[in-house]
N, C-alpha and C positions, 0 to 999 in steps of 0.2 A: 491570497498567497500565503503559506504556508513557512511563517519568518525562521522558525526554527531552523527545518532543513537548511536554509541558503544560510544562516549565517553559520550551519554545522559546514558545510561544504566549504566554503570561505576562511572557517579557522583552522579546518584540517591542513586546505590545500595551502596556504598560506603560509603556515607552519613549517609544512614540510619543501616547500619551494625556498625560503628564504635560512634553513639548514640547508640546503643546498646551494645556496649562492655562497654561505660564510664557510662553505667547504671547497673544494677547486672548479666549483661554475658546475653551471649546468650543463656545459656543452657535454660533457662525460658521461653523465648520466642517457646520453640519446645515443641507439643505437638499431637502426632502423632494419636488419634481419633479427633482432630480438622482440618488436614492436611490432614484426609480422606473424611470428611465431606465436605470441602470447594471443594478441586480439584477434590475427588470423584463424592461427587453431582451437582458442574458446569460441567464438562464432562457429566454425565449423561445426563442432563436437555441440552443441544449441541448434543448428537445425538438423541433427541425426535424433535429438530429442522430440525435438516438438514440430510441428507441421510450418512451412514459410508464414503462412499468414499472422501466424501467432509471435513470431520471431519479431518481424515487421513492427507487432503493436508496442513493438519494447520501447519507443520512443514516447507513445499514450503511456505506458504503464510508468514509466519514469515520470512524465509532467505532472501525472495524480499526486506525487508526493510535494510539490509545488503550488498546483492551484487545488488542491483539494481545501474549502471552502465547511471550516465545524461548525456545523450546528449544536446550539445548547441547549439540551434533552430538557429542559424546564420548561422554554419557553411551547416546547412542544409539547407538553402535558397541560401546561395552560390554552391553548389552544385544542385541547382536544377535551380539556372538562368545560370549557365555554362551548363546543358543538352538543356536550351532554347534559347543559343547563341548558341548550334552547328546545334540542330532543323531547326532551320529560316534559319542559316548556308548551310545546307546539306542534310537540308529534313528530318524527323520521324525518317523515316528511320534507320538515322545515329547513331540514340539511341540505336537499337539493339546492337552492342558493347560494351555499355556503363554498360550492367548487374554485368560486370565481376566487374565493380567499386561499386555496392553497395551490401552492407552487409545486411541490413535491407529488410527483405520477402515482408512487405506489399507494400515498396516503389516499389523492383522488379517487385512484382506484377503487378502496377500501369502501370511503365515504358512499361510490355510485352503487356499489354492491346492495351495499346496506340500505339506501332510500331505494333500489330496486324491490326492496325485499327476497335477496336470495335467504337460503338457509343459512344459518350460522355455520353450519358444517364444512359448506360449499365454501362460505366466504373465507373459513382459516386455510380450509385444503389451497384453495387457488394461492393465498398471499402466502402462506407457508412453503407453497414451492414456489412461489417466484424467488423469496429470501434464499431458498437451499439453493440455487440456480445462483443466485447473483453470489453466493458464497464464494460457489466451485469458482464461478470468474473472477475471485480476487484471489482463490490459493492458488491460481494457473500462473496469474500474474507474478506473485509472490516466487511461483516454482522456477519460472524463468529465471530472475534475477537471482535466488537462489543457487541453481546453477553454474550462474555464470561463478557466481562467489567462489562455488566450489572445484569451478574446471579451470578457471585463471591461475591459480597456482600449483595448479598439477601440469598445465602448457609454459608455465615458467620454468619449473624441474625438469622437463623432458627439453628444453631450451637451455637448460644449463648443462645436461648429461651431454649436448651436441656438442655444446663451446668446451667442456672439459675435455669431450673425446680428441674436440681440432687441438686443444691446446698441447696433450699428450703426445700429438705428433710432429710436435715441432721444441720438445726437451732439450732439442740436440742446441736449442740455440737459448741460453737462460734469458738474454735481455728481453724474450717475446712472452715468457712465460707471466709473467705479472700482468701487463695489459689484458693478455687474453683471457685471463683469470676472470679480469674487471668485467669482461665483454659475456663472459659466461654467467656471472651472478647478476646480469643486467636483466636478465628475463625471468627471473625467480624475483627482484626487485619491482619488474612491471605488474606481476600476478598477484602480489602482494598489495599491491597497488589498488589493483582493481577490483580486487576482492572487499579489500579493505576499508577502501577510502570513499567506495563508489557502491559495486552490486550490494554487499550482507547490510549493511545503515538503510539501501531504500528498499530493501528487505524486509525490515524490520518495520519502518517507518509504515508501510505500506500494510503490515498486519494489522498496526495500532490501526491507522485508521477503519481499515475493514472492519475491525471491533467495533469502533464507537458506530460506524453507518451500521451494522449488523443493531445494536442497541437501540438504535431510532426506530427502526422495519420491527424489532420485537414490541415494543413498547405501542408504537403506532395499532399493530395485531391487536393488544390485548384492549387498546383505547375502544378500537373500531370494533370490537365482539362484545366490552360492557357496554355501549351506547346502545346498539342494535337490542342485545338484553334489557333494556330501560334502568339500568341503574340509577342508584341515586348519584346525582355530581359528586358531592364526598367522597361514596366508596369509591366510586371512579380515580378521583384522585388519589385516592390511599393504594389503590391498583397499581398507581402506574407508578407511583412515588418510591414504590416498594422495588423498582428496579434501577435507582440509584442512590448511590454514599448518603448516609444523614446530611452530612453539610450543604448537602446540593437539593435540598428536599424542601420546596417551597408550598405554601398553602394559600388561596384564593376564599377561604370561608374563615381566617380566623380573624 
């Protein structure tokens, strides 16, 4: 599980629940034709976007930012210059064994390719677009919530332009004009909300990761095309070493 997010989520909402307790209660803050309006009409205006099915997965695409589970690109260059010492070792070959060791599909992948002896060509082409595919399915993801970020506060303003309009029509009586006021900025407060505290953060959170997995599927690639090429284990490592920070750049030969 991903500690960050929850304890992000936790200190925001937290923060902003307990300003509202030391202000006149929460009860004020709830008003349930503005909480239709906002979450109603951003949903709405999200599947004139995007197809149902894709809508739906916004519950998966939300949990990724929770159980997404980082791998440390180190330990995966050590394990992939330890399949290139037994390679030069033993021959390609001697990798077929080696499946029962990794957990990750694409790298498998990768590995069967290679003791298959496809072409090197074959093998970048195939895993290069499975990467550009798994890409597109995380900027989709990304687009959704995106979205939402961006249409929750534009269904708050057209929510308040409503409550301004009621409120206008009833000038004739000034003790109604304040409450209604309240009741109008409540749906520009909710959009804000949602955009804010909720959709743009797992947004974000949700590219970072796409980054580092994009990092691992690049890294893995160039592992599995010098093995297949019989590098020596060094360059191998200095390969792949070469696509992270000095600090994080560990060596198995010195």
């Amino acid at each position: 599980m991903d500690i960050a997010t929850l304890l992000g989520i936790v200190i925001a909402y937290a923060l902003v629940f307990v300003s509202l307790l030391m202000g006149p209660g929460v009860g004020v803050y709830i008003d349930i034709p503005s909480v239709l309006i906002v979450i109603g009409g951003t949903f709405g205006i999200i599947f004139m976007n995007y197809p149902m099915n894709k809508v739906f997965n916004i519950i998966a695409i939300v949990m990724k930012t929770f159980l997404f589970k980082s791998e440390d690109p180190s330990k995966l260059i050590e394990q992939l210059v330890n399949f290139a010492v037994r390679a030069r070792r033993d021959g390609i070959l001697a990798l077929e064994s080696a499946e029962g060791e990794i957990s990750d599909e694409f790298l498998k992948k990768g590995i069967r390719l290679a003791v298959d002896g496809t072409e090197p060509e074959v093998i970048k082409s195939i895993l290069e677009t499975e990467l550009s595919y798994m890409e597109e399915r995380h900027k989709e993801g990304v687009g959704i919530l995106e979205s939402i970020a961006s249409f929750a506060p534009a269904m708050g303003m057209i929510g308040t332009l409503i409550g301004l309009v009621a409120m206008l029509q009833t000038m004739s009586d000034p003790s109604s004009i304040g409450p209604a006021m309240a009741v109008a900025l409540l749906t520009t407060f909710y959009g804000a909300i949602i955009a804010n505290l909720f959709a743009a953060p797992l947004a974000g959170k949700l590219k970072t990761r796409s980054a580092e997995e994009i990092l691992l599927r690049e890294i893995m690639i160039a592992g599995i095309m010098a093995i297949q090429a019989g590098d020596n284990p060094r360059i191998v490592e200095q390969k792949l070493n070469a696509y992270l920070p000095p600090k994080m750049r560990k060596s198995q030969f010195e």
